[in-house]
Legacy VTK file of the C-alpha trace (Angstrom):
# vtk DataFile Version 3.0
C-alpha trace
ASCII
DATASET POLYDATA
POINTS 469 float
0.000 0.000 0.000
1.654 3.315 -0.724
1.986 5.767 1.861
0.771 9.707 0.482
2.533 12.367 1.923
0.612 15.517 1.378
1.487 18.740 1.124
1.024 20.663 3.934
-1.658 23.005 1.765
-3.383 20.380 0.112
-7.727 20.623 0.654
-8.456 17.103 -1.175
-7.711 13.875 -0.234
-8.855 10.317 -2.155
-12.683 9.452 -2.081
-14.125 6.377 -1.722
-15.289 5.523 -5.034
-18.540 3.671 -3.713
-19.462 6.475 -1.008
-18.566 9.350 -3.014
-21.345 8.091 -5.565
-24.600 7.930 -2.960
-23.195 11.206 -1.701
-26.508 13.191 -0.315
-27.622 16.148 0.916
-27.441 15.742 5.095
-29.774 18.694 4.849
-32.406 17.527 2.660
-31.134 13.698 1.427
-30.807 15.092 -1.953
-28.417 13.284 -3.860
-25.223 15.819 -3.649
-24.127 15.233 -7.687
-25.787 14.563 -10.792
-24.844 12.645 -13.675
-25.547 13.815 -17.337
-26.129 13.365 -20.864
-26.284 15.691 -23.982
-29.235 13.061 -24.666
-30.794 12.730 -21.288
-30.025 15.595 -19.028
-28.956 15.582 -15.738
-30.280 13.481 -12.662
-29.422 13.044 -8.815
-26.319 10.607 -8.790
-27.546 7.715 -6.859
-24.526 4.957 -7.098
-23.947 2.463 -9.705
-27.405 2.294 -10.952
-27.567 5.933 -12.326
-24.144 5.104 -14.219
-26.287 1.993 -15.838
-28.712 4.454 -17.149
-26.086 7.228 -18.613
-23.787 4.012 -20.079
-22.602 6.010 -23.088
-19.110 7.934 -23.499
-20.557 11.401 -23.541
-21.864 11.240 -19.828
-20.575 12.627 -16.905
-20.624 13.382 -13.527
-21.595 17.092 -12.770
-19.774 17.693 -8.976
-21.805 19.771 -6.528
-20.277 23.230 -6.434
-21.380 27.081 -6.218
-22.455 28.840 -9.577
-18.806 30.246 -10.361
-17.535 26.476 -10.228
-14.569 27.816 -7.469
-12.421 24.972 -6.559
-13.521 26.399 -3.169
-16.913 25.077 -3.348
-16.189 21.487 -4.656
-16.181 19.881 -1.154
-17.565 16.708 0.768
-21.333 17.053 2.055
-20.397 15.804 5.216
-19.569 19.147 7.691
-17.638 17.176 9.724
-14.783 16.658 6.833
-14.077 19.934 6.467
-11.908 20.186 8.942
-8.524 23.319 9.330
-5.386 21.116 9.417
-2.339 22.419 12.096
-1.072 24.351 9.081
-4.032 26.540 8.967
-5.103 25.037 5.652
-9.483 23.955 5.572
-9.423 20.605 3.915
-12.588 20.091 1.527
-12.752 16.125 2.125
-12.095 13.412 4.784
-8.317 13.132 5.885
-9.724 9.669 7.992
-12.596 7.618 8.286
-13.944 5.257 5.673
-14.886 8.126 3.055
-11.282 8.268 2.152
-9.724 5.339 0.361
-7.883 4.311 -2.000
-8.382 1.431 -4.785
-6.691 -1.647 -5.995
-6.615 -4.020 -8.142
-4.275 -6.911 -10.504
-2.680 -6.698 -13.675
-0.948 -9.380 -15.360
0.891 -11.779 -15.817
2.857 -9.547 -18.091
5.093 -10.904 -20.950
7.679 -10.953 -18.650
6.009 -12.708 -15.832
5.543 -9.763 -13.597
1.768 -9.325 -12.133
1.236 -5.928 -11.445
-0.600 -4.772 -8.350
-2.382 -1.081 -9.034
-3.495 1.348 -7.015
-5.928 4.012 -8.072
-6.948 7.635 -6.418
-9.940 9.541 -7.088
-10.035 13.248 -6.483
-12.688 15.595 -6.371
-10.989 18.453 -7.730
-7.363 18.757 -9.607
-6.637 22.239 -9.592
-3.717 23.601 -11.280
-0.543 25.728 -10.988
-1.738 29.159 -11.113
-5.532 27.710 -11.990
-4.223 26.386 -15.217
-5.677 23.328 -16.062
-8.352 23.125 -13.405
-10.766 20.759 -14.055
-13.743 18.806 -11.950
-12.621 14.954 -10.624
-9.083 13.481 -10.657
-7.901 9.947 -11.396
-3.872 9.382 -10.541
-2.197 5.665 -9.898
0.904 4.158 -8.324
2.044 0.623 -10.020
3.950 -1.899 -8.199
5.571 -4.414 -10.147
6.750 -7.140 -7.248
9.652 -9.670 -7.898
8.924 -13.146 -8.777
8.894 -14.309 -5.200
6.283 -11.175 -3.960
8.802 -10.422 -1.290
10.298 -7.061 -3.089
9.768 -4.581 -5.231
11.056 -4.775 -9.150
10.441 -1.216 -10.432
7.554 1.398 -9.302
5.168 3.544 -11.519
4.141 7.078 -10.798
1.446 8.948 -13.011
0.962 12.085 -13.679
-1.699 13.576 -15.983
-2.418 10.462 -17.546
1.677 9.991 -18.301
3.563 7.074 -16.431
7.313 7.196 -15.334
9.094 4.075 -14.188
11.205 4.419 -10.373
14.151 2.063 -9.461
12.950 0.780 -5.807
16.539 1.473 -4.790
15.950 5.045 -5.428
12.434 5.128 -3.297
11.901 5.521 0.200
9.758 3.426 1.360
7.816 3.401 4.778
8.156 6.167 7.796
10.516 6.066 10.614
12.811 4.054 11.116
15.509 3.045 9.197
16.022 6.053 7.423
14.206 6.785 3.905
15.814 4.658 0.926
15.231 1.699 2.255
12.695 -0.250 -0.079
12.804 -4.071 -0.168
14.890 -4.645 -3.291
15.564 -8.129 -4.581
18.576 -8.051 -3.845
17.718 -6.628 0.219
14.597 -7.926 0.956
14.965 -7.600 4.455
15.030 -3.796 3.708
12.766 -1.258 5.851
9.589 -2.000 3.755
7.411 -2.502 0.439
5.273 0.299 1.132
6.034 3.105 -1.102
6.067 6.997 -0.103
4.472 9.109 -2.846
4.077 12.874 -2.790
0.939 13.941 -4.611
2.126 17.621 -6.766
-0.326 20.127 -4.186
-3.890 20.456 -5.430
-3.259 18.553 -8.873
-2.159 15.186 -7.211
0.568 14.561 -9.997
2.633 11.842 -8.104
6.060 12.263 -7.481
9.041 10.125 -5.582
10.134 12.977 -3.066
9.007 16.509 -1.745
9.389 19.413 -4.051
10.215 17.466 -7.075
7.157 18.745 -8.842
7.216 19.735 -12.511
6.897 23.242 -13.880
2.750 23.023 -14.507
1.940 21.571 -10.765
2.487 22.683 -7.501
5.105 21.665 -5.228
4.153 19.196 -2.385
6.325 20.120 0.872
5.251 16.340 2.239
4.391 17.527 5.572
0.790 15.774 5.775
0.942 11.790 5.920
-2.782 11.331 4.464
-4.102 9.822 8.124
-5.148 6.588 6.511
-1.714 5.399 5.487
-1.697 1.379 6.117
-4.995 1.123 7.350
-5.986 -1.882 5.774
-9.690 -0.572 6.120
-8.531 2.286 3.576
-7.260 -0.386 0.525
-10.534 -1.295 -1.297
-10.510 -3.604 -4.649
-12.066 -2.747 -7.654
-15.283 -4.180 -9.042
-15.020 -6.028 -12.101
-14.752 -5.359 -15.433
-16.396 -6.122 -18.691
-12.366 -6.964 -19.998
-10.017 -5.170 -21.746
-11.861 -4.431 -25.229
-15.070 -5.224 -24.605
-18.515 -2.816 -24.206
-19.031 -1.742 -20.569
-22.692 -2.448 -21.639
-21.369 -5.960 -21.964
-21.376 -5.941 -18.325
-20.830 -6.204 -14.945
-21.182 -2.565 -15.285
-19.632 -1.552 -12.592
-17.805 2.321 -12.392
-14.081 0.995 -12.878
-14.888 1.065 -16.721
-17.602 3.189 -16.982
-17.479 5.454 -20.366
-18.463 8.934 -18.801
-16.275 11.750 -17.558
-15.599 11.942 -14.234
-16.586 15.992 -13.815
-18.096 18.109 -15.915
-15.026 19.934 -16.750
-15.615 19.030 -20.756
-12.481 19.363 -22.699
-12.426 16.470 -25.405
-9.241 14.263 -25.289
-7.144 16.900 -23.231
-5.263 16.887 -20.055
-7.486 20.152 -18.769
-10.698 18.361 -19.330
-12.525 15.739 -16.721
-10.939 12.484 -16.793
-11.994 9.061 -17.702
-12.186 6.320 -15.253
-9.342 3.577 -14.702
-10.914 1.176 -17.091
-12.642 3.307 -19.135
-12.673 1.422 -23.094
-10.546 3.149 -25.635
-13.823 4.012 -27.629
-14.368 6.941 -24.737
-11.952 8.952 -26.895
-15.154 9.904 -28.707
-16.797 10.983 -25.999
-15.950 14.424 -23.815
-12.961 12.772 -21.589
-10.189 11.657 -23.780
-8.254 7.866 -23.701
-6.739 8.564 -20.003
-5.962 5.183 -18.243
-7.688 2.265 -19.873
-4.572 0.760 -21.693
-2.762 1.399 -18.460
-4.783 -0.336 -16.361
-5.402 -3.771 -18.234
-1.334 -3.735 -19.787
1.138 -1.470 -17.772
3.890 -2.759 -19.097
2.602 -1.598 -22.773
2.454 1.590 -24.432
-1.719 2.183 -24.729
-3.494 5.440 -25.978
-2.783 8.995 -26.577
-1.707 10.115 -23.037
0.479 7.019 -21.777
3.956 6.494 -21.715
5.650 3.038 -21.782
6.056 1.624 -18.973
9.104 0.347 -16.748
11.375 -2.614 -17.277
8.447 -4.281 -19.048
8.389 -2.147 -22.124
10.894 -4.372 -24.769
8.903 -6.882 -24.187
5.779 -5.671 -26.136
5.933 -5.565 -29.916
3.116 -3.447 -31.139
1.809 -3.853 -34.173
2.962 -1.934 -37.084
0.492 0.500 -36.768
1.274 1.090 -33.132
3.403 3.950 -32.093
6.917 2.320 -30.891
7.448 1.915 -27.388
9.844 4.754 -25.151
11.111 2.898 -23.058
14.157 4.769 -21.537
12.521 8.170 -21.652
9.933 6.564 -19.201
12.675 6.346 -16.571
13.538 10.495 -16.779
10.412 11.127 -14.613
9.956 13.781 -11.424
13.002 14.403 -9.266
15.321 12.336 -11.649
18.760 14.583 -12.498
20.484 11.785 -14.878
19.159 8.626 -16.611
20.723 6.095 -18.676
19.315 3.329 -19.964
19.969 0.539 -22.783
16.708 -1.250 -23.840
18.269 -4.441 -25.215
20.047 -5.437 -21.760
16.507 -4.807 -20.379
14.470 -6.659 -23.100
16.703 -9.235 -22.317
16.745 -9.427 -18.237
13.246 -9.240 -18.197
13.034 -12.191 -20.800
14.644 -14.327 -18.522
13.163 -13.014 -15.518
16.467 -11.186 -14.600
15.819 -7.648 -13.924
17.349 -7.967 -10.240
20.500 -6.855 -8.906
22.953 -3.997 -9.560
23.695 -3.142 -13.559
26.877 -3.040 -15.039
26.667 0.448 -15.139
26.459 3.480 -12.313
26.274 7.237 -12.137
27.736 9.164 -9.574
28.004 12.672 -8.130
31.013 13.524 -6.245
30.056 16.810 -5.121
27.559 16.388 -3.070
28.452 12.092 -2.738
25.303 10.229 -4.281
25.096 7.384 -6.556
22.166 6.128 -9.055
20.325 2.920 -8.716
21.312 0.530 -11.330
19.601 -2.910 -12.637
20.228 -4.253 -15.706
20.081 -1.897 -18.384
19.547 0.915 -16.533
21.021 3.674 -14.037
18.742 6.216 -12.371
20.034 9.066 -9.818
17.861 11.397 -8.495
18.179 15.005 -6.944
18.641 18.568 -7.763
19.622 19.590 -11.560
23.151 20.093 -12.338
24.452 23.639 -12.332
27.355 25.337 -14.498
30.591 23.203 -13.685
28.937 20.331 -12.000
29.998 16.710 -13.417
28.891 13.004 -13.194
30.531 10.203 -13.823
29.530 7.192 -15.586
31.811 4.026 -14.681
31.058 0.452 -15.819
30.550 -1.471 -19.224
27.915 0.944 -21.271
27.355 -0.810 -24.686
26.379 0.692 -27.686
22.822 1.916 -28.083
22.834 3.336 -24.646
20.474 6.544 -24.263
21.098 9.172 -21.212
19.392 11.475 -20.019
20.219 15.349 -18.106
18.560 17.537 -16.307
20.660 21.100 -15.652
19.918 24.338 -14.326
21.158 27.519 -14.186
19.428 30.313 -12.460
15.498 29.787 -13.678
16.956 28.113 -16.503
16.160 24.576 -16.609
17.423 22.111 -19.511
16.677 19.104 -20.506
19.362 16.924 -22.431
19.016 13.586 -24.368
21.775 11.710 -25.837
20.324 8.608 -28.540
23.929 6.783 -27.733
26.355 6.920 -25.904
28.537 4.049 -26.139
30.347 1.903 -26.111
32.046 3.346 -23.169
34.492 1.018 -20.533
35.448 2.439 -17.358
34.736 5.990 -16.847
32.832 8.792 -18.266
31.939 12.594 -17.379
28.480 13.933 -18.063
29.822 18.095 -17.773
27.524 20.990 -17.612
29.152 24.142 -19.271
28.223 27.154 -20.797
26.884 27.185 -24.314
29.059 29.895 -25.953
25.620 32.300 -27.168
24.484 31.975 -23.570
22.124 28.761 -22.109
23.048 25.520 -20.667
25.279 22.638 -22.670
25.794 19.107 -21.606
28.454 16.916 -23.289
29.685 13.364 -21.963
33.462 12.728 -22.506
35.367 10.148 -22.479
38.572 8.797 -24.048
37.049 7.654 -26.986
35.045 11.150 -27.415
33.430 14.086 -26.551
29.572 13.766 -27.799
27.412 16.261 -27.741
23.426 15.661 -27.422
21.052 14.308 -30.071
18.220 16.770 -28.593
18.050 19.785 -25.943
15.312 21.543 -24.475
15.211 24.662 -22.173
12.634 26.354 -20.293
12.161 29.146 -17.759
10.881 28.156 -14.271
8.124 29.748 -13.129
8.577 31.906 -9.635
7.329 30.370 -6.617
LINES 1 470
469 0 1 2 3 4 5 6 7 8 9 10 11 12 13 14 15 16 17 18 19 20 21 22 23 24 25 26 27 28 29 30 31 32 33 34 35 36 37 38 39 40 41 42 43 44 45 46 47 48 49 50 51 52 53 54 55 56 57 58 59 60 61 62 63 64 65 66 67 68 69 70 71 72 73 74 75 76 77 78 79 80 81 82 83 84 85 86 87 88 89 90 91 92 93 94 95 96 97 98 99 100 101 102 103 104 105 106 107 108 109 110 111 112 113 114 115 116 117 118 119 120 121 122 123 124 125 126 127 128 129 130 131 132 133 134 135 136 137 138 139 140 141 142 143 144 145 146 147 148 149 150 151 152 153 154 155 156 157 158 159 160 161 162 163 164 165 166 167 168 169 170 171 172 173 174 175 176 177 178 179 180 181 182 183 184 185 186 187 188 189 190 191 192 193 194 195 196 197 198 199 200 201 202 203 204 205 206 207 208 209 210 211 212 213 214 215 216 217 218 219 220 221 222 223 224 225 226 227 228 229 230 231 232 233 234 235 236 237 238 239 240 241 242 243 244 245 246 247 248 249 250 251 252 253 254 255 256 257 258 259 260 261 262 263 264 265 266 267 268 269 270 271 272 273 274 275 276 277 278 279 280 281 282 283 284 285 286 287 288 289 290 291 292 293 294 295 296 297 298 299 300 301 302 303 304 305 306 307 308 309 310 311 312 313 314 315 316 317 318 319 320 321 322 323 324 325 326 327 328 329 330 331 332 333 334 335 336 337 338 339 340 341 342 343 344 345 346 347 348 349 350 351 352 353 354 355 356 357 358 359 360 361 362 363 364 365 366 367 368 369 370 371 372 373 374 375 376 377 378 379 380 381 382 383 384 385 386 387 388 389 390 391 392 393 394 395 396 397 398 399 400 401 402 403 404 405 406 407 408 409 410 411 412 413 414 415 416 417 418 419 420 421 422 423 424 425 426 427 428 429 430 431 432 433 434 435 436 437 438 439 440 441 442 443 444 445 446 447 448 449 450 451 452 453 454 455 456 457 458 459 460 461 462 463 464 465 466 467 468
């Protein structure tokens, strides 16, 4: 179960799916939302049975709120939630009790025999950085792909905005207390501190990230200061009801909400990010409707690369071969998610661990800082190090074996400056390597690796002003 570290200014926390459905009136016993149609109209929502009369992709959920729509106003019915945290901040649903929750469920076996256990958070309200991008409901996941004995953790998944990035477990902290953080069960320590993941949801959009303040330029940062309070309460970890399968018609039944068509909000922005979202399960076809192709592929195949908004996911990707007409899988981009400062990664020494169940133990390749002292996390194929950006003068180093066809990664910054460097290959490299951050010579930010061999520039770099905060 992952633990969610809030920040300490965040108002929503994750609804129980079932309870947030019969939410009423206490007042009146009103149903508190509706649920819509351009066909129908709107009616009280009243649990699963009002989704089995709106069953097509252009319904939705419309959230009770004040005329304006303020993200203010899109709170719990239930007085008694809205509670002012020590940090002066008035959250607008349940911290505790059994109307917060989170969701599960079991994906898998995968091509390469990992079966996925996901975990799904619903949201009343994402609202953006600055406003931008506010929209009504809010799906976001964690993926844990276990070792073949369940006793560890392989690789982690984060989402954010319908995107998936892929975390080493050594890189993770995992659990509070003690032992320190960075202690997740790996296979190769599985007597480490714990399998319980900490995630810091971005503040107010719930983007999911691996440590405080690693937040992206379009969400909030999350300080981390507010453990949701029903972290490993077993009471708090509900499965999901079935589905009608991967493919098929949620008319087809069960019917239940994991895969129901409709928008979750009213917030109607066709196939974007600043629109309501679909639901975890939701069939491809709702592309058509008013919420985009957000998570279905995801949730059925996370180790594939499904629909518009999804990136390939973790160690598993090599090991799907999509049809021609399928958009080729990115595989080492996936691991240059949140809070990572350097990835490398070579997708054939993956393809091939994972093919014979071997993505365990260290790589035979690492990156290191030596000012401040940190190393990546390595498995096979890959090496992931975490942190701040590099600055003007700072250096890695890359020692090991790195064979040819091996990507990398770098994030820099320089004042608000922040770049983002990808190299298509860097080897063959053995021994050592520098990744050094210089000054271009027309001003900006320039990252070369060097070696004996070579200096090589990179295939592709992208810069961008941060935002004040």
């Amino acid at each position: 179960m992952p633990i969610l570290n809030f920040d300490s200014s965040e108002r929503w926390r994750p609804l129980n799916v079932e309870m947030f459905l019969n939410e009423t009136n206490p007042s009146t016993g009103a149903p508190w939302n509706q649920i819509c149609s351009p066909e129908a109209g709107c009616t009280g929502l009243t649990g699963d049975s009002s989704l089995r009369a709106y069953p097509t992709a252009q319904s939705y959920i419309s959230m009770h709120r004040d005329a304006n729509s303020d993200p203010d106003s899109y709170e719990s019915p239930h007085s008694g939630c809205l509670q002012t945290t020590i940090w002066g901040t008035q959250l607008l649903d349940c911290d505790s009790g059994s109307a917060s929750a989170i969701s599960y469920n079991f994906a898998g076996p995968s091509p390469g025999g990992y079966l996925y256990i996901e975990y799904w958070f619903f949201y009343r309200y994402n609202q953006g950085w600055e406003d931008i991008g506010n929209h009504a409901g809010d799906w976001e996941g964690v993926t844990v792909a276990p070792t073949d004995d369940d006793k560890a953790i392989a690789y982690v998944e984060l989402s954010h905005h319908g995107a998936w990035d892929a975390y080493l477990p050594s890189n993770l902290d995992c659990g509070p207390g003690v032992p320190p953080p960075g202690t997740c069960s790996t296979a190769g320590d599985e007597t480490a501190d714990s399998v319980n993941v900490d995630v810091f949801p971005a503040a107010g959009s719930h983007a999911n990230y691996p440590q405080p303040n690693d937040s992206d330029f379009d969400d909030r940062p999350d300080d981390g200061l507010a453990s949701w309070a029903n972290n490993l309460f077993p009471s708090a970890l509900i499965p999901m009801p079935a589905t009608a399968g991967d493919g098929n018609a949620w008319t087809s039944g069960p019917e239940n909400w994991t895969d129901w068509p409709g928008a979750w909000g009213d917030t109607l922005n066709p196939g974007s990010p600043t629109g309501s979202p679909c639901g975890p399960a939701a069939p491809t076809s709702a592309a058509n409707g008013v919420c985009g192709d957000d998570h279905g592929g995801h949730y059925y195949a996370p180790w594939s690369q499904t629909g518009t908004n999804l990136s390939c996911s973790g160690a598993d990707c090599p090991q799907v071969r999509p049809a021609t007409s399928a958009p080729t899988p990115d595989g080492c981009f996936n691991w240059f998610g949140g809070g990572v400062v350097i990835a490398a990664c070579d997708e054939r020494s993956i393809t091939n661990a994972v093919r014979s169940d071997r993505f365990v133990g260290p790589g035979r390749f690492t990156i290191s800082l030596p000012k401040p002292r940190s190393q990546a996390g390595t498995g096979p194929g890959v090496a992931q190090l975490l942190g701040v950006p590099l600055d003007i003068g700072e250096r890695a180093v890359i020692n090991g074996v790195v064979p040819r066809g091996t990507e990398l990664f770098v994030r820099a910054q320089h004042g608000r400056t922040v770049t983002a460097a990808a190299f298509d290959d860097i080897g063959p490299i053995r021994g050592r390597a520098t990744i050094l951050v210089r000054y271009r010579k027309r001003g900006g930010i320039d990252v070369i690796v060097e070696s004996e061999r070579s200096v090589i520039g990179p295939t592709l770099s992208q810069s961008q002003t941060m935002p004040r905060r």
